[in-house]
N, C-alpha and C positions, 0 to 999 in steps of 0.2 A: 690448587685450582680456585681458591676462595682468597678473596683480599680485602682485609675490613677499612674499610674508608674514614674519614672523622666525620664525627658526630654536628650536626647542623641544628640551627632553631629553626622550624618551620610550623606553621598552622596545616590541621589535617586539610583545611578543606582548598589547599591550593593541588594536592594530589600532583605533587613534584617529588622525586625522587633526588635524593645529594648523590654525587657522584663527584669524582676529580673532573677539573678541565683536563687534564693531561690522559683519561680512557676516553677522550672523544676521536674517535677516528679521521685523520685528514684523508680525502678521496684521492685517488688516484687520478692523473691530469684527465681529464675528459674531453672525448673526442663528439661528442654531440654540439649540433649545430649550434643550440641554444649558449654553448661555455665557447664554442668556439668564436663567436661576436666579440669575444672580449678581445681579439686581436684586430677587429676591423675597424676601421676608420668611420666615422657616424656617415660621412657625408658617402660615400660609398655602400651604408645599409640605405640612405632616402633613397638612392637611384633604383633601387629595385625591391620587387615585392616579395626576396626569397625568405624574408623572414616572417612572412603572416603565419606560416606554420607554427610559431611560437604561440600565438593566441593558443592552438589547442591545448599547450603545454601547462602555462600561465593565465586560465581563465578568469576575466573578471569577476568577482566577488561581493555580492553587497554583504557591507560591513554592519557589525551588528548595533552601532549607534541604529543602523533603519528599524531597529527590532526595537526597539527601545518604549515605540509605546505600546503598552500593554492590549489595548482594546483590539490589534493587527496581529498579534502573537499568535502561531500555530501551538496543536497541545504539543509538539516533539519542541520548539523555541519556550513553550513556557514551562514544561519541564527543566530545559537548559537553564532558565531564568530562575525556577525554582531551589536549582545545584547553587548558582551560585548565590544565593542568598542565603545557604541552610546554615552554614557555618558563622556567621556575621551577625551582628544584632543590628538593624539601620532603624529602630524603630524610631528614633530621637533626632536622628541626622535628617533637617530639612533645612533647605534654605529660608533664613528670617529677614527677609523681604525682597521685594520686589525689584529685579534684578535688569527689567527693562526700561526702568528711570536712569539706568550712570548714562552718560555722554560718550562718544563717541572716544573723544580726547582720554577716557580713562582706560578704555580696552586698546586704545591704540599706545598708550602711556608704559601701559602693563608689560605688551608684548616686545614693546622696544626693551624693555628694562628685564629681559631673560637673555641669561649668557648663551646665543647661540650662533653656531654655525651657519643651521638655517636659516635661510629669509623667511620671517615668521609675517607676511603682511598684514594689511587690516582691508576691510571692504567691508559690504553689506553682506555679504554669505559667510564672511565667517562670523560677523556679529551676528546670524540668525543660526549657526551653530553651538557659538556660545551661550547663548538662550537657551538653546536644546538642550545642553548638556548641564547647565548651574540651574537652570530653572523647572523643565519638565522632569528632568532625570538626578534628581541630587543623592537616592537614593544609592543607583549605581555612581555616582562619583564617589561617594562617601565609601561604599563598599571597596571600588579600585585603587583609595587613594589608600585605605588601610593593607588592600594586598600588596600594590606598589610596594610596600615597607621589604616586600620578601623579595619577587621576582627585576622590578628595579634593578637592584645589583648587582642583581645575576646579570642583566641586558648587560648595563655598563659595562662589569670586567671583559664580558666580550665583546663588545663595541671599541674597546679601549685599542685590545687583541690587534683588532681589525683597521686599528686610525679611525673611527667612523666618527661623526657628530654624533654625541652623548643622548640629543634631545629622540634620537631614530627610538629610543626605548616604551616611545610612545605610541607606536607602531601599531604595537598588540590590544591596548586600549582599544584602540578603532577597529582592530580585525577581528577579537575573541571578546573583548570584553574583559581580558584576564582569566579565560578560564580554557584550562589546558586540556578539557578534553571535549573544546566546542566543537562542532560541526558543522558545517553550512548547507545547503538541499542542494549545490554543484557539485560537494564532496569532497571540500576541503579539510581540511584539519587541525585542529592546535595550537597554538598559542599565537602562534604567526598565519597561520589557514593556508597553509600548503598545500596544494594539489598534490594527488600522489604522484604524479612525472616528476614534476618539479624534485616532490620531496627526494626521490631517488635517483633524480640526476645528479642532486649535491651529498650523495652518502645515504641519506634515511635508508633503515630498512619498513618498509611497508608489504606486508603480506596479510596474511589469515589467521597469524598468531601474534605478528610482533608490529604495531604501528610507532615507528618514533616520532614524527610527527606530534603527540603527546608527550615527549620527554623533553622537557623545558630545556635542559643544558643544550642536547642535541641540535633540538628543531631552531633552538638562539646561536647557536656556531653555523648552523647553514643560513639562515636568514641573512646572519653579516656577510658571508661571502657571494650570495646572490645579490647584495645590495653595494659590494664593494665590487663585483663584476659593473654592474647598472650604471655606477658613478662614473668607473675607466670610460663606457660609451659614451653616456651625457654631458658629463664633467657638472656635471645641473643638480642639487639634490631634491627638487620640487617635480624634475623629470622622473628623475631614478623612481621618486614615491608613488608617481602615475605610474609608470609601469609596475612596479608591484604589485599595483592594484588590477591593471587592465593588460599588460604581457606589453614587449618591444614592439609588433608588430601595430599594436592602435597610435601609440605614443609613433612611431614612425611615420605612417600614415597621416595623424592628425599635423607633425612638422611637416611634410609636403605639402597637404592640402590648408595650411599657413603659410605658404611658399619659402619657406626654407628658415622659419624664422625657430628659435627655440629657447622660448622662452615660454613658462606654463600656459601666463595669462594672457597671450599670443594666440596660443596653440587650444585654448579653453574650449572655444564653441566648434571646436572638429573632434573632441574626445566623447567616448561614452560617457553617457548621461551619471550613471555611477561613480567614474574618474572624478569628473566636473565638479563633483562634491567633496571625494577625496582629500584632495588637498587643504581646501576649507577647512573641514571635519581634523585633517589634522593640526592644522591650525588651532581651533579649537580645543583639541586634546590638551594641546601644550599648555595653553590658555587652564581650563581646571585643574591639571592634577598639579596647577601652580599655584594658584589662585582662589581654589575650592572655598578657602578659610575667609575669604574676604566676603562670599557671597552665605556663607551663615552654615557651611556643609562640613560638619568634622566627621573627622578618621571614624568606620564603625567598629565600634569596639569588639574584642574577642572574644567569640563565649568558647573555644578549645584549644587549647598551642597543648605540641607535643616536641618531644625532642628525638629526631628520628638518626637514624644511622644506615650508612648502606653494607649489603654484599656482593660482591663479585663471584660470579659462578657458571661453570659449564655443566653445571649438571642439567639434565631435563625434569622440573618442577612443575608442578601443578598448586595453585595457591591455596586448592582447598585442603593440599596434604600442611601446608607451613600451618593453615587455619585453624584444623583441628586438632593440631598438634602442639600448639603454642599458646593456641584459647587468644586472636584475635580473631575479630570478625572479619567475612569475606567483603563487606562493606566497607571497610578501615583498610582493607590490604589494596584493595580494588583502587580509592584514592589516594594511597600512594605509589601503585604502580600500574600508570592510565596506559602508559604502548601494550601490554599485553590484551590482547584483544580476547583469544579466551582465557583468560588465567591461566598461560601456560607459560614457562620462560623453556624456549625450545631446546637449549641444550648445543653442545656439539661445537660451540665458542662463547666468549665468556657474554655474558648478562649481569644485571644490577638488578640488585633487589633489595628495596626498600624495606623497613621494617621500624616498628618503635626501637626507640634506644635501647630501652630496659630489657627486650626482646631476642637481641642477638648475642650475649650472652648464651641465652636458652638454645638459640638456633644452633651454635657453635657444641654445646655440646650435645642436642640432640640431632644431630644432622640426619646421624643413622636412620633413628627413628622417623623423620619427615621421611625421607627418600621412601621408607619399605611401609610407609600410612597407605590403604589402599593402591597401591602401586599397580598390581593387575587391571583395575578398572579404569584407574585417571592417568598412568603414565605409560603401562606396559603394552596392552592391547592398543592403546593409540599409535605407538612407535610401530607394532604393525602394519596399521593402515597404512601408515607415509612408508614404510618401508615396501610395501606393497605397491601402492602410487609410481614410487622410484622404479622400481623393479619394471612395472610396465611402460613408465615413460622411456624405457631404455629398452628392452628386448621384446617387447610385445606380450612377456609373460603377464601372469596373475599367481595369486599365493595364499593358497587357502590352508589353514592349520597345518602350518610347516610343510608344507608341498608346493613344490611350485610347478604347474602346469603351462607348456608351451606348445605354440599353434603352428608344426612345417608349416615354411613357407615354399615357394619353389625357388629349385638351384641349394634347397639345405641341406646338406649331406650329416650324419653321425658324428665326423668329425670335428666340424665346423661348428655344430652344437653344444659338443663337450667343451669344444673351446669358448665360446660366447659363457655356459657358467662352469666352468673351471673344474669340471671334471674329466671322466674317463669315458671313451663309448663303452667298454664292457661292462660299467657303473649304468649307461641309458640303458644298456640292451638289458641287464638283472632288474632295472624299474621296471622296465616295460611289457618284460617276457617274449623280446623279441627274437627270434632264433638266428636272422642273419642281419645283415647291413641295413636290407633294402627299408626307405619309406615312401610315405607316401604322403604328398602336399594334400593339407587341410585335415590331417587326423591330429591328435595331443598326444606329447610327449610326456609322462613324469617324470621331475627332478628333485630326489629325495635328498636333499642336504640343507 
């Protein structure tokens, strides 16, 4: 049930999990509106407005360059702010001089001279992004260009995967910041800032125990196929990038209300205000985490790398049972394994679990041992509840210390009942002390099994 995966170089504080490409689950063809555009014709989506439904799916996002000056930060943003700096030292990493003296000709110089796919233009909004990002903020470039080193490659091999321009890796820069367990106040998520529709139209599991959305390999294998859907409609990838940001339906909208034209900087003053910067901003991205070194901002050095290893498991774990059974901290486990939402890997099909290198070993041969660490209080009694939950999402019943009690409805007869849980009426009538057939709607039945 368990599969030891190889051993990865990663720093604690990118709180990534290694896993294969090959346990990422491909979705099954999906019949929702949103996948099913990928067969239609663009000029056939402008004529009608059945796709503004999609906004609610894909809602606009301000990215977290907006977060970026400190004095605007909510405490839950400078918390986030505070995560991604703990691990990093940026005390030395400033820019050494003044970066709104180069000329025009140099930033437009720069960007022609990057191997890319994309049309990386130049104008006044992206050189007033560029500024933003080399000049107010070098702290965080200096911090992203040093995570870049980890997550980078991860994008690419699946960007690669997918045909996509190489430079899309830069994506997450402007949506998260690089940090895999960011969150936005619409309730996005992760690396990429998924909404949960999204995230679970393209596979993610998002629930109350398990958000992948937070699992880098994951949430980067769905990101390229929402972006290589985007492309088949557009054919444009300045379009495709607005809509990531603001859903099909604005980007639609704003091509009509440009009469039909589709081309970004066409389409510019009919998009959300948000979008309008978008693209710019990515521009910009491309621009630092190229370029950082020219405006005075190096890599922040490392103050922790660890050498982690994954496992594969169906078991139902609780982190605090690996915790105090292995003697790492819940702190340490926690940022290497960000989808589990309560520390639980729920069991029932296979899960990844992250762990120091030196560490699986010990798990391998104390497995026993984890499993049966308070098991009553963190794993057993909870299997309960859901099991409870289930039981009434299905028959109406409830299930208190192994009894389950059910409510006649009418038209229920004894038999009908023994059938729904799989017993005997002369099994109902010995719970119940009932002497014949007869019931009666709205009295409880016990089922002792």
């Amino acid at each position: 049930m368990k599969k030891i995966l190889s051993i990865v170089f990663c720093f604690v504080a990118l709180c990534a999990q290694a896993q294969t490409l090959d346990s990422i689950a491909q979705p099954d063809s999906l019949s929702i509106d949103t996948m099913s555009i990928d067969t239609l014709a663009i000029d056939s989506m402008l004529a009608t407005d059945s796709l503004e439904m999609v906004e609610e799916v894909i809602a606009p996002v301000v990215p977290f360059y907006e977060l970026w000056d400190e004095n605007n930060l909510s405490d839950i943003e400078m918390r986030s702010l505070d995560w991604s700096l703990r691990w990093l030292d940026t005390t030395f990493c400033e820019a050494v001089y003044d970066t709104t003296t180069l000329p025009d000709s140099v930033y437009k110089a720069r960007l022609q001279a990057l191997p890319c796919v994309i049309e990386l233009p130049y104008n006044e909004r992206v050189r007033a992004f560029i500024v933003r990002y080399v000049k107010r903020s070098p702290k965080q470039v200096a911090r992203m260009m040093r995570m870049g080193e980890y997550y980078f490659p991860m994008f690419e091999e699946s960007l690669c995967r997918y045909n996509l321009p190489d430079e899309l890796k830069y994506l997450p820069v402007i949506e998260s910041a690089l940090n895999p367990t960011a969150r936005s106040h619409v309730g996005a998520a992760g690396l990429w800032q998924f909404m949960p529709a999204t995230a679970k139209l393209y596979g993610l599991e998002v629930n109350s125990l398990v958000d992948e959305r937070m699992d880098p390999l994951r949430a980067t294998d769905a990101a390229c196929r929402f972006l290589s859907s985007m492309y088949t409609i557009y054919q444009d990838w300045n379009l495709v990038i607005a809509a990531y940001n603001c859903g099909s339906g604005n980007v639609n909208k704003a091509i009509r209300r440009a009469g039909g034209k589709r081309d970004f900087w066409d389409i510019y003053p009919y998009l959300p205000r948000e979008t309008r910067n978008y693209v710019p901003i990515f521009i910009a991205a491309n621009y630092a985490m190229n370029y950082g070194d020219e405006h005075g901002i190096c890599k922040a050095p490392i103050e922790k790398i660890m050498l982690t290893d994954t496992i594969r498991t169906a078991q139902r774990i609780h982190l605090e049972q690996v915790s105090a059974t292995l003697d790492i901290s819940m702190d340490e486990l926690r940022r290497l394994n960000p989808q589990y939402s309560r520390d639980i890997l729920p069991g029932g099909s296979m899960y990844t679990l992250c762990l120091p290198a030196d560490k699986v070993g010990d798990y391998i041969d104390m497995e026993q041992h984890v499993m049966a660490y308070k098991a009553d209080s963190l794993i057993n009694n909870r299997r309960a509840e859901i099991d409870q939950a289930k039981m009434t999402s299905i028959t109406g019943a409830y299930r208190i210390n192994g009894v389950t009690y059910y409510t006649i409805k009418r038209g229920d007869t004894l038999g009908g009942i023994a059938k729904k849980f799989h017993c005997t009426v002369k099994q109902i009538k010995q719970w119940n002390n009932l002497p014949n057939d007869n019931i009666r709607e709205g009295k409880k039945l016990k089922i002792c099994k």
